[in-house]
N, C-alpha and C positions, 0 to 999 in steps of 0.2 A: 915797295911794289915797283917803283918806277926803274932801280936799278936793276933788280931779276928781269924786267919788262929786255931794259938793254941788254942782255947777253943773249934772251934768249928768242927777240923777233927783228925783223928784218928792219918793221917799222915801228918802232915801239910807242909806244904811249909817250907824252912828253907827260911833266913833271906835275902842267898846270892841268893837261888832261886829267892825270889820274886824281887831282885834289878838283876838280870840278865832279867827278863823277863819284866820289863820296858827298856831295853837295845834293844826290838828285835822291828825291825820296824811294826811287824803282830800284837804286845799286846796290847791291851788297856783295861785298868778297869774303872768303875764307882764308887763311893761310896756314899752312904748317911751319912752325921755329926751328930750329937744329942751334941751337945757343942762340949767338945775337941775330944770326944771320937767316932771312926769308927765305928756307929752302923751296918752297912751292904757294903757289897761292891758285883761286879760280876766284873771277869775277861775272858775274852775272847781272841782268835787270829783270826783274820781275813784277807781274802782271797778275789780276785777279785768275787767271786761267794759263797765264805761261810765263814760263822761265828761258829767257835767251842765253847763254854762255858767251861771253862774250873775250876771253881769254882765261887761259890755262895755262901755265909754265910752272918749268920745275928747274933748278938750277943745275948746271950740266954737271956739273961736280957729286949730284944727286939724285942721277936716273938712274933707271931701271931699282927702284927700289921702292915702288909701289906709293909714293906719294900722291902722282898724278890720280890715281885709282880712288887715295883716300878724301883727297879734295871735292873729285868727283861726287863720288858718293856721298860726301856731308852734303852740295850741294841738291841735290835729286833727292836727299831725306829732309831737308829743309822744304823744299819744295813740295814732297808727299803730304809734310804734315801741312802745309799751308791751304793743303786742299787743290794742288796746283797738278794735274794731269800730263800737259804735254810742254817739252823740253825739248828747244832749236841752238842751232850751233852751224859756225862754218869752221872751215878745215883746206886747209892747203890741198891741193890732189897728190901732191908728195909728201906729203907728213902720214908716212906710213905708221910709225908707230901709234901716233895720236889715234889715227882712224881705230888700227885693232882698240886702241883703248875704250873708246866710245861706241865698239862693232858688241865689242865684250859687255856691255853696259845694257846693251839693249837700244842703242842707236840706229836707226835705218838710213840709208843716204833715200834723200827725197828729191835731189835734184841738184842743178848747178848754177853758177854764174859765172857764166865769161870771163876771163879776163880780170877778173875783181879784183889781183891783189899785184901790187907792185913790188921790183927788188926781192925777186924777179918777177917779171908777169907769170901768174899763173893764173888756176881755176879754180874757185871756191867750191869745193861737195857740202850740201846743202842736209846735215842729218837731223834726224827728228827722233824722240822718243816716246812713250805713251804710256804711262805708271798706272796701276792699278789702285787706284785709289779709294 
């Protein structure tokens, strides 16, 4: 996780992050394999009533071919079945394609945060989901 982490963000998770955050009983991730190699993964923490996303990556050698889609969706069906309704995330203001992805998901942008992310400064859009459950 932590080497797809570096290819593919600004700021990545360091190594002890990502083995802390298998430690906490809210984390869980999914990944997709392509032989040895982590082509995509999503991490979330969840909650008796919500699900945060809290990274998503797919390795650039690996896009545009529907992985990100598929991670998603195991997460948001995990989710469904746990009884879990509504599902938050942030998102670069530039990370065009991520947005359609989660626009297509059924995602709403609910708001923003200034500033929030560093290398480079940008704005996090703030989306939300709400599953039928």
């Amino acid at each position: 996780m932590h080497t797809l982490e570096k290819c593919c963000f600004s700021l990545p998770w360091t190594a002890e992050q990502c083995r802390a955050a298998f430690r906490q009983p809210a984390f869980a991730a999914f990944g997709l394999m392509a032989g040895a190699e982590l082509a995509a993964y999503i991490s979330f923490y969840h909650t008796a009533d919500e699900l945060e996303i809290l990274n998503l990556a797919v390795s650039p050698a690996r896009r545009r071919q529907g992985l990100g889609r598929r991670v998603l969706a195991m997460a948001l069906q995990v989710a469904e079945k746990m009884g879990i309704r509504k599902s938050l995330l942030e998102v670069r203001e530039s990370n065009i394609p991520a947005i359609g992805l989660y626009e297509s998901a059924g995602f709403r942008q609910m708001g923003r945060r200034r500033n929030y992310y560093r290398s480079p400064d940008e704005d996090a859009l703030i989306y939300a989901r709400l599953a039928n459950v």
